[in-house]
C-alpha positions in Angstrom: -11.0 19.8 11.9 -10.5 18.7 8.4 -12.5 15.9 7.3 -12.6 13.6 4.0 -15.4 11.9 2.4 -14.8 9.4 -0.6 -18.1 10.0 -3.0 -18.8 6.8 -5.2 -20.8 7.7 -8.2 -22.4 5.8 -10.7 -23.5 7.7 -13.7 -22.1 10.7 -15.9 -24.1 13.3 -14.3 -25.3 12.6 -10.5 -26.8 14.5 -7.6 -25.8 12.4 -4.4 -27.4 13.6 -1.3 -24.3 13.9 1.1 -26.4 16.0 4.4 -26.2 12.6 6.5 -22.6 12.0 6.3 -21.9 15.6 7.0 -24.0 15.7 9.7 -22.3 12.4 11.6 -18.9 14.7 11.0 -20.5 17.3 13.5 -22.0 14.9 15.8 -18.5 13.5 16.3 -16.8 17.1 16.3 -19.6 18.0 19.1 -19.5 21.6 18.0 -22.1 24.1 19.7 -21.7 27.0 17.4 -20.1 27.8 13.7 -19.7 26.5 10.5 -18.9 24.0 7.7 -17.5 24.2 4.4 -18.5 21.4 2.2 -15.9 21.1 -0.9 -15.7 19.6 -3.9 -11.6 19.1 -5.1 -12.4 18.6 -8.8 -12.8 20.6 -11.8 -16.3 18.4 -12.7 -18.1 17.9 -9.6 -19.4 20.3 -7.6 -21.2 21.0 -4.6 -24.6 22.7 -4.2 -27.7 22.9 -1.4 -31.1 22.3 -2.8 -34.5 19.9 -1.8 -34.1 17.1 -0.9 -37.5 16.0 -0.8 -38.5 15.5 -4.2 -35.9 13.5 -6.4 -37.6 15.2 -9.6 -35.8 18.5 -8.4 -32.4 16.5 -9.4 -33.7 15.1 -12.4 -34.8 18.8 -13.5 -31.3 20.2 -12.4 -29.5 17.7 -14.0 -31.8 18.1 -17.4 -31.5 21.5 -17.9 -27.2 21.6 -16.8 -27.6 19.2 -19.8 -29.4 21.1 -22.4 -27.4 24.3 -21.4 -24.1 22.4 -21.6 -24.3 19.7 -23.7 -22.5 17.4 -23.5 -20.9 17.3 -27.7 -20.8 20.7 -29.5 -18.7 21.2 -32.3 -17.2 24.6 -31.1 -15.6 22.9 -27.8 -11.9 22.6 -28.3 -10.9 20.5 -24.7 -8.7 17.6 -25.4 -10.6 15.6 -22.7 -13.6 15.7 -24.9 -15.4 16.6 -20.8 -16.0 20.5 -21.3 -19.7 19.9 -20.2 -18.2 19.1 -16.9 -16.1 21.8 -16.1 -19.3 24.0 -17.7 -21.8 22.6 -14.8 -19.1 22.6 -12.4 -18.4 26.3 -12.6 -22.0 27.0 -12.8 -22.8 24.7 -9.4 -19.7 25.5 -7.6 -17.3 24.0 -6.0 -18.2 24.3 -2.3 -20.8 25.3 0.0 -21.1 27.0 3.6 -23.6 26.0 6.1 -24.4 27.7 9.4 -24.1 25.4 13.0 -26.0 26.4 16.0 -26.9 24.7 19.3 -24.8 21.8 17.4 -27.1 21.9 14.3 -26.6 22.5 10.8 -29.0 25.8 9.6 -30.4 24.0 6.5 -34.2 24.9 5.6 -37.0 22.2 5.7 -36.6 20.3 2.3 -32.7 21.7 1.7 -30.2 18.7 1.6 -26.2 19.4 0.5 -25.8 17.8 -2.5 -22.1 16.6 -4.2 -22.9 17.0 -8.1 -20.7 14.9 -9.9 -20.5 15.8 -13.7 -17.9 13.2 -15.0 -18.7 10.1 -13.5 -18.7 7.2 -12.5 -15.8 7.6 -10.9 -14.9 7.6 -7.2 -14.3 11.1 -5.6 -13.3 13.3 -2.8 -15.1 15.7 -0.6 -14.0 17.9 2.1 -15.2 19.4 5.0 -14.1 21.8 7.3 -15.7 22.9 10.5 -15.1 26.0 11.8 -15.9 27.1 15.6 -17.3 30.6 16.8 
């Protein structure tokens, strides 16, 4: 089944921790074995798996996304004045796939699924998919 998740952020660039709310979507889809697709429908947020034990791993993501894509350079040419964004989002990606078995999401010790918003604040949309052996 197909579900949606609104994402509230609250800053330009945001990591928001998003492995709870996926994993009250399995509970209620009661699902032994499988997968889920986690996905981002925007062209400047993303959707990546990293720790999630340490909130200076986001501040470090977020840092260096910055100082790779910055976000004013004279040679960028997108009306929107946002081609940072869509730079990070390409780089993070747009979705991610996690293994389910014996009705529990295959996600290492300190790994948490992460929606990456790039273009905030804004309120946004997530989707995910479960998918049954």
């Amino acid at each position: 089944m197909l579900h949606k998740l609104t994402v509230e952020t609250n800053k330009r660039d945001e990591m928001i921790d998003i492995t709870g709310q996926v994993r009250e979507l399995l509970e209620k889809e009661n699902m032994d074995s499988g997968y889920v697709i986690v996905y981002s429908a925007h062209t400047t947020a993303g959707i990546t798996i990293n720790e999630n034990a340490d909130p200076d791993v986001k501040h470090d993501m977020l840092m260096r996304l910055d100082e790779v894509y910055p976000w004013d350079h004279e040679k960028y040419r997108h009306a929107e004045g946002n081609s940072a964004s869509h730079l990070k989002t390409s780089t993070v990606g747009t979705s991610q796939t996690v293994l389910i078995e014996r009705g529990k999401m295959i996600l290492g010790t300190w790994q948490g699924i992460y929606f990456c918003e790039f273009d905030g604040p804004r309120s946004r949309t997530c989707y995910v998919k479960f998918v049954k052996d």
